[in-house]
C-alpha positions in Angstrom: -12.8 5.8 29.5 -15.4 3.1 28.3 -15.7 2.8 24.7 -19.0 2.3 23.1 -19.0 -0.5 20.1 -19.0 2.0 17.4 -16.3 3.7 18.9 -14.0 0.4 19.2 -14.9 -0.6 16.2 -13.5 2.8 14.7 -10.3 2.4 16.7 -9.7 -0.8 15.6 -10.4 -0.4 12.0 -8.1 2.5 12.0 -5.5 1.3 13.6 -5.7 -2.1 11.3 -5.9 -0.4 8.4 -2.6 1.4 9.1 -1.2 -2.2 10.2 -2.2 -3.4 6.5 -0.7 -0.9 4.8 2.6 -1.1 6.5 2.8 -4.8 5.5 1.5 -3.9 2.2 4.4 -1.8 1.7 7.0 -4.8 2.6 5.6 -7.6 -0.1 4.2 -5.3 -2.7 7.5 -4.3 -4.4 9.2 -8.3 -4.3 8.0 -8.5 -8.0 9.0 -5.3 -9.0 13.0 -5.3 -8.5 13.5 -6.4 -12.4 10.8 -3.5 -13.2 12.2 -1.0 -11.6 15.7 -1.8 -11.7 15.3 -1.3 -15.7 13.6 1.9 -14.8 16.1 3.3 -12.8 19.2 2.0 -14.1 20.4 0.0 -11.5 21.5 -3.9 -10.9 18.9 -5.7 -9.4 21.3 -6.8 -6.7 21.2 -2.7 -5.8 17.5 -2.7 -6.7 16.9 -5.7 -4.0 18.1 -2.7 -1.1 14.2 -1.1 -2.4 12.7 -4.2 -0.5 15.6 -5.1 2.2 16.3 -1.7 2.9 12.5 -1.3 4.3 12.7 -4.5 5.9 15.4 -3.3 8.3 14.5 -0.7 8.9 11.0 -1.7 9.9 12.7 -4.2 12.0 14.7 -1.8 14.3 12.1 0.7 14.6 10.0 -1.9 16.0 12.0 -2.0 18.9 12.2 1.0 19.8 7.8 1.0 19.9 7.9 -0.1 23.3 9.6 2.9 24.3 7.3 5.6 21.9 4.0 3.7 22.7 4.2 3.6 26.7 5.4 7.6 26.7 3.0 9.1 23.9 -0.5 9.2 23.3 -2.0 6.8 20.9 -3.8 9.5 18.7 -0.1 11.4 18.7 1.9 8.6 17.9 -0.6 7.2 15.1 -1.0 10.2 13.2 2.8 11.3 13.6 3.9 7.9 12.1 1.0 7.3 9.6 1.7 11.0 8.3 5.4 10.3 8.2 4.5 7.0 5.7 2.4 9.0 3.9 5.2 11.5 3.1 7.1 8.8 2.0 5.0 7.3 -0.3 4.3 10.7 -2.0 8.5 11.0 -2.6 8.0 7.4 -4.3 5.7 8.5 -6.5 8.0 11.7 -7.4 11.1 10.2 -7.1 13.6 11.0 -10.1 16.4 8.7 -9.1 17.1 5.4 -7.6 18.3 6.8 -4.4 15.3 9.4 -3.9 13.5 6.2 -4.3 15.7 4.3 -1.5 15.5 7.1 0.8 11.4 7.2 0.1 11.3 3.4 1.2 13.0 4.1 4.4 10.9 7.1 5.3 8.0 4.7 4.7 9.8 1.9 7.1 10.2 4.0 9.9 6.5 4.8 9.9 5.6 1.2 9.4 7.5 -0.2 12.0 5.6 1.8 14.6 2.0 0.8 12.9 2.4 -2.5 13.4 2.8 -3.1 17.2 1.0 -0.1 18.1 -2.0 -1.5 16.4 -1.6 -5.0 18.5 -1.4 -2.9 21.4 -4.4 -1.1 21.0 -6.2 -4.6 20.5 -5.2 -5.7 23.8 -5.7 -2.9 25.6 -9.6 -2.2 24.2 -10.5 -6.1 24.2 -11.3 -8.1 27.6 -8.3 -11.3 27.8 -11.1 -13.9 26.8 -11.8 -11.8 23.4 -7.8 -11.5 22.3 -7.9 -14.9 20.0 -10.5 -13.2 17.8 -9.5 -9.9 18.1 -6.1 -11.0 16.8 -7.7 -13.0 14.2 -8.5 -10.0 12.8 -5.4 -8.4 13.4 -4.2 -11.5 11.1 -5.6 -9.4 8.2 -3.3 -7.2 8.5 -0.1 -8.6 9.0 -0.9 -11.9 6.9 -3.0 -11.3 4.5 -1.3 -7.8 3.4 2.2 -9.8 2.6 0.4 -12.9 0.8 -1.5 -10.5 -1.8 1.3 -8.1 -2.4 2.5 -10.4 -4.9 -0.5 -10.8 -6.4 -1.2 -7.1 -6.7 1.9 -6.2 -8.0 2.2 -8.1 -10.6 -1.6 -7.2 -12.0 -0.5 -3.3 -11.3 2.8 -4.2 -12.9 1.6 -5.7 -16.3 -1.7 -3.5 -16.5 -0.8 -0.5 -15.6 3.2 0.0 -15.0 5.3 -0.1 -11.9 4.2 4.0 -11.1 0.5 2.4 -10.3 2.1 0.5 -7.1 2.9 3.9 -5.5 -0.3 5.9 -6.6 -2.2 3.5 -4.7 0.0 3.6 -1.7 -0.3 7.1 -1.2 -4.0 7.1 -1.5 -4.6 4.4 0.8 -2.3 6.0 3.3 -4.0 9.7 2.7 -7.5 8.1 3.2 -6.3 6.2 6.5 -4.8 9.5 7.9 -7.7 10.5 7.3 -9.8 8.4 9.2 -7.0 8.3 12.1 -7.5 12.3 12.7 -11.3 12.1 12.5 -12.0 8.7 14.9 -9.1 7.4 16.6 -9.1 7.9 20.0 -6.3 7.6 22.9 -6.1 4.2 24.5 -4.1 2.5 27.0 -2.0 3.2 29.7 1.2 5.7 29.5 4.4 4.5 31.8 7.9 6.8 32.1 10.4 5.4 30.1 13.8 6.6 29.1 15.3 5.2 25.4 18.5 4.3 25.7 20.4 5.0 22.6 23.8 3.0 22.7 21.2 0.1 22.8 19.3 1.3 20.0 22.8 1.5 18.0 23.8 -1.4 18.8 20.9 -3.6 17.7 20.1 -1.5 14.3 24.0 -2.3 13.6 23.8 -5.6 14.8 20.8 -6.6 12.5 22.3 -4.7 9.7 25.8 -6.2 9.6 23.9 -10.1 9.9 21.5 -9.5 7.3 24.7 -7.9 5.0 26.1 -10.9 5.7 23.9 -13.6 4.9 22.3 -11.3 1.9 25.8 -11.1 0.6 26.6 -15.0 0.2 23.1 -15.2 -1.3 23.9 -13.0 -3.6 27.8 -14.2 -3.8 28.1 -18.0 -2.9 31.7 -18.2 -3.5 32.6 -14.9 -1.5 32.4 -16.4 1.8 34.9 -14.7 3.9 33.5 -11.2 2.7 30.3 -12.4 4.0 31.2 -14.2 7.5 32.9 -10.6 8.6 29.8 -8.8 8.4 27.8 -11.3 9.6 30.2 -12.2 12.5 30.2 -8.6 13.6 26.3 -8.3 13.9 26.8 -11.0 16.1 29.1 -9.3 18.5 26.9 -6.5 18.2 23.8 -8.4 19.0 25.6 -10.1 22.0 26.7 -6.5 23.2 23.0 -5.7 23.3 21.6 -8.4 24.9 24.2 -8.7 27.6 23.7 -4.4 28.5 19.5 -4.8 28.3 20.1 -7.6 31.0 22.2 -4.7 32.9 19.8 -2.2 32.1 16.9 -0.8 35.0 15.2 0.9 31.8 16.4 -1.5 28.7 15.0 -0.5 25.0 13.7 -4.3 25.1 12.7 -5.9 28.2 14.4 -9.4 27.4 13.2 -10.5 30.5 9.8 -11.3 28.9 11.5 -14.6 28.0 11.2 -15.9 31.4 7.8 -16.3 30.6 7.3 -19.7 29.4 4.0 -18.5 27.5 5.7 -16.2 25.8 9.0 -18.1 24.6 7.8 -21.2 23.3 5.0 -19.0 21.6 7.6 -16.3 20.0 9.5 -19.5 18.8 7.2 -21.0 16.9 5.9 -17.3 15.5 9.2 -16.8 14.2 9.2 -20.3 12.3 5.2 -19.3 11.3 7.0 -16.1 9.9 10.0 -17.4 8.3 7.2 -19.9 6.4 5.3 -16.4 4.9 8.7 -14.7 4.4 10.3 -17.8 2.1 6.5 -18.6 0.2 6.2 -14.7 -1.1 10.0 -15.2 -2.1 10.8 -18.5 -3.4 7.4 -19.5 -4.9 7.8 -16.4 -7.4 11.4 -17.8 -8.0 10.3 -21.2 -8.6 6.8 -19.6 -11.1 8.7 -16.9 -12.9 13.0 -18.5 -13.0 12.5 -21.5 -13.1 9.3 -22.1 -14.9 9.2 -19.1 -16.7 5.3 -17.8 -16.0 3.9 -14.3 -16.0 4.3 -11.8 -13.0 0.4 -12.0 -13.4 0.2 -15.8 -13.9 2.5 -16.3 -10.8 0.3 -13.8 -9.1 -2.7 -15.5 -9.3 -1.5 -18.9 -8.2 0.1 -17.2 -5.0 -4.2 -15.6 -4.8 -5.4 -18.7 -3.2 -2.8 -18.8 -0.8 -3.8 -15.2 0.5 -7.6 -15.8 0.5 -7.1 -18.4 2.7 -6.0 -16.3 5.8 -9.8 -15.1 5.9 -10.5 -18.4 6.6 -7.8 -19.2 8.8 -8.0 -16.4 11.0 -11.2 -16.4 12.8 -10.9 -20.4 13.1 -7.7 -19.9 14.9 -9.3 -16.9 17.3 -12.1 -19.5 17.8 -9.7 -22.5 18.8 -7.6 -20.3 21.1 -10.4 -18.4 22.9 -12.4 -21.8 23.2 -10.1 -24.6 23.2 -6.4 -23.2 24.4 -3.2 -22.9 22.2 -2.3 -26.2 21.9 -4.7 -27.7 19.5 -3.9 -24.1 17.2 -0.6 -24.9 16.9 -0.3 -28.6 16.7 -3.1 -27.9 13.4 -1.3 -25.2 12.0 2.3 -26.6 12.4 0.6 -30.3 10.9 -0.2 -28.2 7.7 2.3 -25.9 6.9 4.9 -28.9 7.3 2.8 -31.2 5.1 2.1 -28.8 2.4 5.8 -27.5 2.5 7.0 -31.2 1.8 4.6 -31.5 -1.3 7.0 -28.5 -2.9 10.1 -30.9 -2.4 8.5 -33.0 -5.3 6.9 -30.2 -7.6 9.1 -30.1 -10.8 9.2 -28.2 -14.1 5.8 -29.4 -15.3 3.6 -29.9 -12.5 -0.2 -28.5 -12.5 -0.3 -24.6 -11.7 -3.5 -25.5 -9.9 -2.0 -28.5 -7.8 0.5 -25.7 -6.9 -1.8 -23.2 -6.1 -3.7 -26.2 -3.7 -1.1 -27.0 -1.9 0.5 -23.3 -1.1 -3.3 -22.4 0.1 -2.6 -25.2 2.4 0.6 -24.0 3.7 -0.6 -20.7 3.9 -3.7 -22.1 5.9 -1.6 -23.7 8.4 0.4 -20.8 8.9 -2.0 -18.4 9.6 -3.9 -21.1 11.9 -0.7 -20.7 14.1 0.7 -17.6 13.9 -1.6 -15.2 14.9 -3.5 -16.6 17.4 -0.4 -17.3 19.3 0.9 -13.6 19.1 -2.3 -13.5 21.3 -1.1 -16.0 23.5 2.4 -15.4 23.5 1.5 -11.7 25.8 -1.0 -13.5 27.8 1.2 -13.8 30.6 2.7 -10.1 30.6 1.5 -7.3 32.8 2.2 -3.5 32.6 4.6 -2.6 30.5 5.9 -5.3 29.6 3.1 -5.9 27.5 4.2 -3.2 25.1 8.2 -4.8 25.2 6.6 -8.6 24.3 4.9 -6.8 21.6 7.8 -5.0 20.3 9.9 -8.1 20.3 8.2 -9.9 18.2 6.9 -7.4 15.9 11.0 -6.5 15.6 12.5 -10.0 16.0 9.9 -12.3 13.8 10.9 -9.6 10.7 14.6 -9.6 11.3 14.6 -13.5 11.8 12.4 -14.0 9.5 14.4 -12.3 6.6 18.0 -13.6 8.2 16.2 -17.2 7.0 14.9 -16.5 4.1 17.9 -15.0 2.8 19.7 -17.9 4.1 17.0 -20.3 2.0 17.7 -18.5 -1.1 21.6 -18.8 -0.6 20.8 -22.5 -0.3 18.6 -22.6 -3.1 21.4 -20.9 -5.6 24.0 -23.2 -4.0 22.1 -26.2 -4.8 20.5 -24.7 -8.4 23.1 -26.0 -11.7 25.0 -22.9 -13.4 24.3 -20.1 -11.0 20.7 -19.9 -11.9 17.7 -20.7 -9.8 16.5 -24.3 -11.2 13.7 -26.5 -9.7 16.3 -28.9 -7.9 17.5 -25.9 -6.0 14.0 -24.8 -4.9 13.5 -28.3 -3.9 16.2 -28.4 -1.7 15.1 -25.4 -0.1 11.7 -26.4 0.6 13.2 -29.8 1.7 15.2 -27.7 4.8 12.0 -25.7 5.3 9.8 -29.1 6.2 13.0 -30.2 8.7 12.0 -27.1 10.4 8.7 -27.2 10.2 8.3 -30.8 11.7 10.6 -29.7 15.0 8.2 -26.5 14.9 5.2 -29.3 15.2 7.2 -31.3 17.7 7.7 -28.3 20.0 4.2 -28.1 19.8 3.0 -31.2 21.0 5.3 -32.0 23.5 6.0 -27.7 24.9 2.7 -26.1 24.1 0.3 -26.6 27.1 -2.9 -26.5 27.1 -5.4 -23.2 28.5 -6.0 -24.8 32.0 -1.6 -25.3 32.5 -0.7 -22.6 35.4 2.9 -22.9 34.5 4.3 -19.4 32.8 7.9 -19.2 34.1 10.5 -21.5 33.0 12.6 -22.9 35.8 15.4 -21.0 36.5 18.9 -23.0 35.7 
């Protein structure tokens, strides 16, 4: 079926604005946990499961989108997830008790974690291959932009207008898009028969749950360490036990065979470390603002602003590279600025200007956005078929869980290396200081790995 303009344009707007709303969802309640722990009684370390518990679960529901978006119809799938979401927001909003809350945040995740690939599917599958890098820049909007201002929101909601405001406006955001999903979205795409496999499913939910236990736990417990290896060791196995029976598999729930692709590997690398950068600015640059500085939820909020605002400009300069100049020069940019303006934080210290703060997070953000989402673009190039749908569902899945796993793991580091137990400037300084290691062998890999648009060479060499 050809699609007029309009009618694309619908699709897509749709589809993004479901996209935005499920990463709204992630970031918006990361400066609530002290709010709403009060409110409901609960530790914060049990209040922190509001914000990890939807991360997981997005995570693993991800994968299994490959599956649900080659079998169903788009109009099915979108308004069967997008009304589960909005179900879940409306038990938020009611919610009595802490764990009618907890349970309302995973009905939301489950939702979530289908919006977000199916709405990068649906982008490549109404855009011609030489429009993806600015289709996906505005895809960027969506799963950049939403994270970067949850902060921000939140704390203005939070202060103004009480922690209840957070999940008024998610379920009128989600009722509106539902909305719009039953009245213009249209099916796309191509359907291909597919079987799920369920001991794979169970296997990689358990596996990603018992690692991120794990390396939550010695953030939360630094001296506990055997309690923490255990879990973490196990979702290991598990992980293992998963990859090794997809490879077996004629139907896996993840076609890991996607990583052949040399387009897509070195591309979902560097989208991980792109995501790890987002994940550990919404979390540690409160930390540093609010612990160790001791600012306003608002105050902190609106240095973070900047930083988001900056993915509008971002975006369509990194759709405009890729389409026009290849990958390479994208990520070499954006990898070159997120590491520079992640080493300025390993000097920032208890009195440093909020607006030299704010400057040099917009630049890190910048450079992040610059990469990231014009090589998710990229990084499916190469795919044909169905496989399409599996690369997409990879990363969606795999740049959350990894993306968390390291994060956690930077705030472990950054209690470990913080005097007395609580978080201090050294110990966010350290923790920026691993960050620009990474960052600089994320800009190395894409100088010397990265090749430009004219390289023919998509499989790497078997061993």
């Amino acid at each position: 079926m050809e699609l007029t303009g309009k009618k694309r344009t619908a699709i897509v707007s749709v589809v993004l604005a479901g996209a935005f709303l499920a990463s709204l969802g992630q970031s918006l309640l990361t400066s609530s946990i002290p709010v709403l722990s009060k409110a409901f009684r609960v530790s914060e370390v049990t209040g922190e499961w509001l914000t990890t518990s939807y991360i997981l679960v997005l995570g693993i529901v991800s994968a299994l989108t490959a599956n649900l978006i080659n079998r169903m119809t788009t109009r099915k799938l979108f308004l069967g997830v997008m009304g589960l979401f909005t179900a879940g927001c409306a038990l938020s909003l009611f919610a009595r008790n802490f764990y009618v809350l907890l349970a309302s945040r995973i009905i939301q995740a489950i939702g979530a974690g289908v919006l977000l690939p199916l709405a990068q599917v649906v982008i490549l599958s109404i855009y011609p291959r030489e429009r993806h890098g600015r289709a996906f820049a505005i895809m960027g909007i969506a799963i950049a932009f939403a994270p970067a201002i949850g902060p921000t929101l939140a704390g203005v909601l939070l202060d103004w207008l009480g922690w209840q405001s957070m999940f008024y406006l998610m379920l009128i955001l989600s009722v509106l898009i539902l909305a719009g999903g039953f009245f213009f979205l249209q099916n796309v795409g191509e359907r291909f028969e597919e079987r799920l496999d369920i001991l794979s499913a169970l296997l990689y939910g358990a596996g990603f749950c018992a690692l991120m236990l794990g390396v939550s736990g010695y953030s939360q417990a630094g001296d506990k360490l055997l309690s923490s290896l255990l879990p973490a060791a196990a979702g290991v196995l598990l992980l293992l036990g998963f990859v090794l029976r997809s490879l077996k598999l004629e139907h896996p729930l993840l076609k890991l065979n996607v990583f052949a692709n040399r387009k897509f590997t070195l591309s979902f690398i560097l989208i991980v470390i792109c995501y790890l950068s987002s994940m550990a600015g919404v979390i540690l640059l409160p930390l540093y603002l609010q612990t160790a500085r001791g600012v306003s939820a608002t105050t902190s909020g609106l240095v973070m602003l900047p930083g988001a605002l900056s993915i509008f400009a971002a975006n369509p300069v990194g759709g405009k590279l890729l389409d026009s100049r290849g990958p390479r020069p994208v990520a070499i940019l954006g990898m070159a600025l997120l590491a520079a303006g992640t080493a300025a934080f390993c000097a920032f210290g208890e009195n440093t200007s909020l607006i030299v703060v704010a400057a040099v997070y917009c630049v890190r953000m910048f450079g992040m956005t610059l990469a990231m989402n014009p090589l998710t673009a990229y990084s499916v190039g190469g795919l044909k078929g169905a496989e399409v749908s599996h690369g997409n569902a990879i990363i969606a899945s795999m740049r959350q869980m990894f993306g968390t796993l390291g994060a956690s793991a930077l705030v472990a580091i950054t209690a470990m290396s913080s005097a007395g137990g609580k978080t201090d400037v050294h110990g966010i300084n350290v923790s920026f200081g691993v960050q620009t290691v990474l960052y600089a062998l994320g800009l190395i890999l894409a100088v010397f790995c990265i090749k430009d648009k004219s390289s023919s060479s998509e499989t790497v060499p078997a061993a």
